[in-house]
Every structure is written in structure tokens, then in C-alpha cells.
C-alpha positions as CSV (number, residue, x, y, z in Angstrom):
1,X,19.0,-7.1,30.0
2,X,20.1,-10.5,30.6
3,X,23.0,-12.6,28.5
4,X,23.1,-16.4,28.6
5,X,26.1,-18.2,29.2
6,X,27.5,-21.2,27.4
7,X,26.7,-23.6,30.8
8,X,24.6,-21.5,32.9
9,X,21.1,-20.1,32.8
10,X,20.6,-16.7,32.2
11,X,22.6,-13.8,34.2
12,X,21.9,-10.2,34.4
13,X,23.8,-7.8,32.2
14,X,22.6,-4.7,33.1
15,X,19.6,-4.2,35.6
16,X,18.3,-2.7,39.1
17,X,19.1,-4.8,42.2
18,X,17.4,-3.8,45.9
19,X,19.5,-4.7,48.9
20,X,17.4,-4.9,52.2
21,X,18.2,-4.2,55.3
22,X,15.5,-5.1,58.3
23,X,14.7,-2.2,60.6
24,X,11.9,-4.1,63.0
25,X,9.9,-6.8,63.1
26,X,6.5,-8.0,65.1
27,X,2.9,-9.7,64.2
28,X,0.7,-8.9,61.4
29,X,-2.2,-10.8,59.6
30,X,-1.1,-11.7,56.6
31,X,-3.1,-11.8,53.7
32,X,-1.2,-14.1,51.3
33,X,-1.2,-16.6,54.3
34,X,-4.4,-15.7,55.7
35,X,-3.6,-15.7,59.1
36,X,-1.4,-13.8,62.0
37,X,2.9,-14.0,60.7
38,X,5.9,-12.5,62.1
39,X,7.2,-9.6,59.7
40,X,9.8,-7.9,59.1
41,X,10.0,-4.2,58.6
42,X,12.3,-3.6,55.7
43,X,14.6,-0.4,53.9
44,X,16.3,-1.2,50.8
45,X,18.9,1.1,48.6
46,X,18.4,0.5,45.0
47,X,21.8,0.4,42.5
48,X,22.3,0.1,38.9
49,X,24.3,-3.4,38.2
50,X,26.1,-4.3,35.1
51,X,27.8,-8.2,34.8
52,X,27.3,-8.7,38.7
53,X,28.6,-5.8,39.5
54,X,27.4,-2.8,41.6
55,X,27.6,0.5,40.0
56,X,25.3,3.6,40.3
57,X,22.7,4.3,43.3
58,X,19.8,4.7,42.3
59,X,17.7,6.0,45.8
60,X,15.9,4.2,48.5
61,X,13.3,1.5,48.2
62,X,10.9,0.9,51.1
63,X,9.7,0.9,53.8
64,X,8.0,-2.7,53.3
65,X,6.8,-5.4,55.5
66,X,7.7,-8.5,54.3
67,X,6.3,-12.4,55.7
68,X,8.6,-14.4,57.6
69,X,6.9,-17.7,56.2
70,X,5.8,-16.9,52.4
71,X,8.3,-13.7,51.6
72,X,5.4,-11.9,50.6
73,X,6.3,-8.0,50.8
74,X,3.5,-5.5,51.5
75,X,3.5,-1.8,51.6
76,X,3.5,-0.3,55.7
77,X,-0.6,-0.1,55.4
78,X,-0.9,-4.1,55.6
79,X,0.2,-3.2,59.6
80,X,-3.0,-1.5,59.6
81,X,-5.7,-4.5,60.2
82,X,-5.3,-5.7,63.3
83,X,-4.1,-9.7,63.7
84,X,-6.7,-12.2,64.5
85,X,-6.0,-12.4,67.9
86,X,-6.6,-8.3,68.5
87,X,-9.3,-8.6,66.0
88,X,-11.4,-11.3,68.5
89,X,-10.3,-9.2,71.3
90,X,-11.7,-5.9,70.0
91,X,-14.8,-7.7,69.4
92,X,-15.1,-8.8,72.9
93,X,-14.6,-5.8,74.2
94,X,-17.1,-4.1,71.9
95,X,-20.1,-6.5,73.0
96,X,-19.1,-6.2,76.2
97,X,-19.2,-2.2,76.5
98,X,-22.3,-2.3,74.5
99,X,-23.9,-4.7,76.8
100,X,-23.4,-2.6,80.0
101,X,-24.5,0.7,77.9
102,X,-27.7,-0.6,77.3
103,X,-28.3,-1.9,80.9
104,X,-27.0,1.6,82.2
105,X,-29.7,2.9,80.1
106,X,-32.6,0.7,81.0
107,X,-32.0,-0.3,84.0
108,X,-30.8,-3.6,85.9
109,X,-34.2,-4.7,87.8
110,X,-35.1,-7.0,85.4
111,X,-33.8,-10.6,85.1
112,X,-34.9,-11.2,81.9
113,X,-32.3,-8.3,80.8
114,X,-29.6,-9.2,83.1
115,X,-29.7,-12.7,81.5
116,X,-30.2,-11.5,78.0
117,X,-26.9,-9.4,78.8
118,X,-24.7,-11.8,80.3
119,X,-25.8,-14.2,77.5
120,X,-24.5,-12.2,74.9
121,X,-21.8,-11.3,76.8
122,X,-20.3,-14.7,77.4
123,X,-21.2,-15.8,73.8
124,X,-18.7,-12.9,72.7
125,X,-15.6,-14.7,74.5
126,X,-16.0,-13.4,78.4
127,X,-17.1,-16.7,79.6
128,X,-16.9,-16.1,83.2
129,X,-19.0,-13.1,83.3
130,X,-21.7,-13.1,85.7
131,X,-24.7,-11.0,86.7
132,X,-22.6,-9.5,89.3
133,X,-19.8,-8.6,87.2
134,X,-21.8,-6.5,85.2
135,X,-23.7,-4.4,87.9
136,X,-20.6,-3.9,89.7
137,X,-19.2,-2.3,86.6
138,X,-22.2,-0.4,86.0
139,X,-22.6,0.8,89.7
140,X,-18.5,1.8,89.0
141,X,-19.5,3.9,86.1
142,X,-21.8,6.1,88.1
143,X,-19.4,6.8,90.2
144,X,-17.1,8.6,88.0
145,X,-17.9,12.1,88.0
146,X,-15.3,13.2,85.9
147,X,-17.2,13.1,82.6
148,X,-18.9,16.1,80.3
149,X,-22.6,16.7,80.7
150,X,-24.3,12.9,80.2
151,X,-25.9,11.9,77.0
152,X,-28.4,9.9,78.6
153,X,-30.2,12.2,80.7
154,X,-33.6,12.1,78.8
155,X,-34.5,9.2,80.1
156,X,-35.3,11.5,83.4
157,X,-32.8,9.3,85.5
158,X,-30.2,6.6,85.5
159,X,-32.2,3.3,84.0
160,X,-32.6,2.6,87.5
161,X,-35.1,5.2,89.3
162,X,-32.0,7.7,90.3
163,X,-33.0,11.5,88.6
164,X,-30.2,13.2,87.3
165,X,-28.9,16.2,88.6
166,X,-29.0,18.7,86.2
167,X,-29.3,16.8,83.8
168,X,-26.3,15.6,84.1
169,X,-25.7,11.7,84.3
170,X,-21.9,10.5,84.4
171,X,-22.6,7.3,83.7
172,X,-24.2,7.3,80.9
173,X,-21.9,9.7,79.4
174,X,-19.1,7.8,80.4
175,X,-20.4,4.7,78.6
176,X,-20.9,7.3,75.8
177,X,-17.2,7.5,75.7
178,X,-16.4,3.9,76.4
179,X,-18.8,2.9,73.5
180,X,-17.0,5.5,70.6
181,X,-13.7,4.2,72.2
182,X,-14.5,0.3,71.5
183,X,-16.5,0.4,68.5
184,X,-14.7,2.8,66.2
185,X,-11.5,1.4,65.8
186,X,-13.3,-2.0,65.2
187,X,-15.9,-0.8,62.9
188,X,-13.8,-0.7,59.7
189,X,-12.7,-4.2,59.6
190,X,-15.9,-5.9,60.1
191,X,-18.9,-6.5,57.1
192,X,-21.8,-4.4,57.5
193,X,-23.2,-7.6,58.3
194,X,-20.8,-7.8,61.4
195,X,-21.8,-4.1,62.9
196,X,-25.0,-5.5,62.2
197,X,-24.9,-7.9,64.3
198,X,-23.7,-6.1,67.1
199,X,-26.1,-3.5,67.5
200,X,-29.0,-6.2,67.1
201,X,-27.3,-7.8,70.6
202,X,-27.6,-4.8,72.0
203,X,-31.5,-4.3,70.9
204,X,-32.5,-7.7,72.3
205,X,-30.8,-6.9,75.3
206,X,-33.2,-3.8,75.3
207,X,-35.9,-5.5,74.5
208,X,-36.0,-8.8,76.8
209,X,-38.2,-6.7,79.6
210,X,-40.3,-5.0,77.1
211,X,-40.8,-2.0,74.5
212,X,-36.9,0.2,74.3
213,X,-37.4,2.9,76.6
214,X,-36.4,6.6,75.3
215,X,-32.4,6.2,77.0
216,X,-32.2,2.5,75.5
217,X,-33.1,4.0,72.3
218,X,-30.4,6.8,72.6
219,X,-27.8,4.5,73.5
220,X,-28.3,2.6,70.7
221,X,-27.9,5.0,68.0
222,X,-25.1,5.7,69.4
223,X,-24.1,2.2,68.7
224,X,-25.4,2.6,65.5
225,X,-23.5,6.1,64.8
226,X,-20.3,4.8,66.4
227,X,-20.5,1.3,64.3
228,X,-20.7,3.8,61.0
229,X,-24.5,2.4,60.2
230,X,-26.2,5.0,58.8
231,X,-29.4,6.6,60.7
232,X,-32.1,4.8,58.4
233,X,-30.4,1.6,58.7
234,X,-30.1,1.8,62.5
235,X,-34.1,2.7,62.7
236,X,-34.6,-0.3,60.4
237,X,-32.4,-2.8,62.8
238,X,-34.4,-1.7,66.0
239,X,-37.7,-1.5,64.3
240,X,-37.2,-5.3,63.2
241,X,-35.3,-6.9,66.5
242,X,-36.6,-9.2,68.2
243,X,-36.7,-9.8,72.4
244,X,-33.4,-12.5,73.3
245,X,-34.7,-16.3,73.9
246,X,-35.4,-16.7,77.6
């Protein structure tokens, strides 16, 4: 209720006012600004007023998170998507650990994939990378023994002539980790256009020395499964890839 005085604009009679008190602050994307912001993290006790004056409590408001640079306040989810500089580097990481999945898979005797790999690999942000990098990596990976039972033993080996033991391949189920680890958290805020996209770079990679073999294929539906495609969708993407430009 407001009154209006005789030389002033209108003043609250009786109403609810929230004082704020900031509890944290950091980086967020903002989406009034459309872009990363400082926030801050703010609690708020809500009391009845009446001519200015405080009277009755009237409980807690909050937690918010509120802009620094357009006051926008947003409930605590907003902290959830990730700011535009974690965003690109989540995506880096993503093509990169697909990348070295699919050459685990199939194998790094080919230039044609080694090129096709480092390609997309670079085009993702790691501009440096180099053929080396990436079998020195790989080579890494099949060291570590410390893994469950592989995935990727089907193939009948490593990608690269090495049979498995057992059937069981560390490196392949150690990518098998890597990949679920990389491309879940990032699978949420992209389009389906985006995951898309990303499990067609690791196809091409595939396909740059030929037909997918069996492991290829397995490692990417589990692209596919970990970038929440469904199965039919995947089968459609590989089915229509084409081999990376030369």
C-alpha cells in the first residue's frame, strides 16, 4: 500500500522489504548479460514495514545469485551451466579424449588417421598438438593396468596388432572411463546438433584409413551413449559419415 505525499512521489505505507546480505561470490554466465559476470551469492530476512519503519519478520528469502553488472538475481541453479570459458574448455577436452579413443581402437599405423586426428584435435583449441603427443598418450594408456576388464577387447587386440590377455585390455577401458568422464558433464549444455558434431569427428577419424573396424565401432557408441544420442541416431551418424579431407 503506498500513500503519496504532498511533495514527494509515492512512499510505502505498509509492505514487505528484503534486506540482503552477501554470503560468496565467483563467476557465472549470465543469461540477462549473455556472457561470463562476477556474482554474488546472496541471503535475505524478509520484514513487514509500515511508514518506513521495520516491524514484523517475516522469514528468510534466498539463497540467490545476483549479477554484479545488470542486478539481475537468479535462483542457485543459474551456477549450474558452466561459464564460457569452462564451457570451451570442456569441449576441448571432449574432442581431445575422443580423438585418442578412436585411435586406441583402430590403431595408429596409418597417417591418414593420425592426421585426420590431430586435425580435429587442434581445430578443437589444442593447437600445439602433434602426432607425437597423441601416441605418447595412447602408449601411456596401455600402461595403466589399474582398470576393470576392457571394453574393447573384441577387436582381438589393442588397434595395434597387441592380443589381449584375457580379454582384458586396459587401455581401452581406461579410455572407456576417460570418454564417460569428459563427455557427460558436457553433454547437457550443448544442442543435439553440438553432440552431433562430436561424434561425427570421431567417425571421420575412423574412417580416414578405411571401413570402421568392430573396436572403432564400439568406441563410438560409446560416444554416442555417453553424449546422450540415442542408439538409432548414433547408427544413423556412422552410417552417413564421411572419411576427413586429406
Amino acid at each position: 500500500m503506498y500513500a503519496r505525499g504532498r511533495s514527494g512521489p509515492d512512499r510505502c505505507v505498509v509492505g514487505v522489504r528484503t534486506v540482503w546480505r552477501t554470503v560468496g561470490d565467483g563467476e557465472f554466465y549470465c543469461p540477462g548479460c549473455g556472457g561470463d559476470r562476477n556474482y554474488r551469492r546472496r541471503t535475505g530476512r524478509r520484514r513487514l514495514v509500515a511508514f518506513g519503519v521495520p516491524l514484523l519478520p517475516r522469514g528468510p528469502a534466498g539463497p540467490i545469485v545476483e549479477c554484479t553488472a545488470c542486478r539481475t538475481r537468479y535462483g542457485m541453479d543459474v551456477l549450474d551451466h558452466p561459464t564460457t570459458t569452462r564451457f570451451s574448455a570442456m569441449l576441448r577436452d571432449a574432442v581431445h579424449t575422443v580423438a585418442l579413443a578412436v585411435l586406441a581402437a583402430g590403431g595408429t599405423e596409418a597417417r591418414t588417421v593420425r592426421r585426420a586426428a590431430v586435425g580435429a584435435v587442434r581445430a578443437a583449441g589444442f593447437v600445439d598438438c602433434s602426432e607425437e603427443q597423441l601416441i605418447t598418450l595412447i602408449e601411456a594408456l596401455a600402461a595403466d593396468t589399474g582398470r576393470l576388464p576392457g571394453m574393447y577387447a573384441g577387436g582381438g587386440g589393442l588397434g595395434d596388432g597387441t592380443p589381449c590377455r584375457d580379454g582384458f585390455d586396459p587401455r581401452g577401458t581406461a579410455l572407456a572411463i576417460e570418454l564417460h568422464e569428459a563427455l557427460e558433464p558436457l553433454a547437457p549444455h550443448l544442442a543435439p546438433a553440438g553432440r552431433e558434431a562430436i561424434l561425427l569427428q570421431g567417425a571421420r577419424i575412423a574412417l580416414a584409413d578405411g571401413p570402421y573396424r568392430p573396436a572403432e565401432r564400439e568406441v563410438l557408441a560409446t560416444v554416442g551413449r555417453a553424449l546422450l544420442l540415442c542408439p538409432e541416431d548414433t547408427d544413423r551418424l556412422l552410417a552417413g559419415a564421411r572419411p576427413a579431407a586429406s
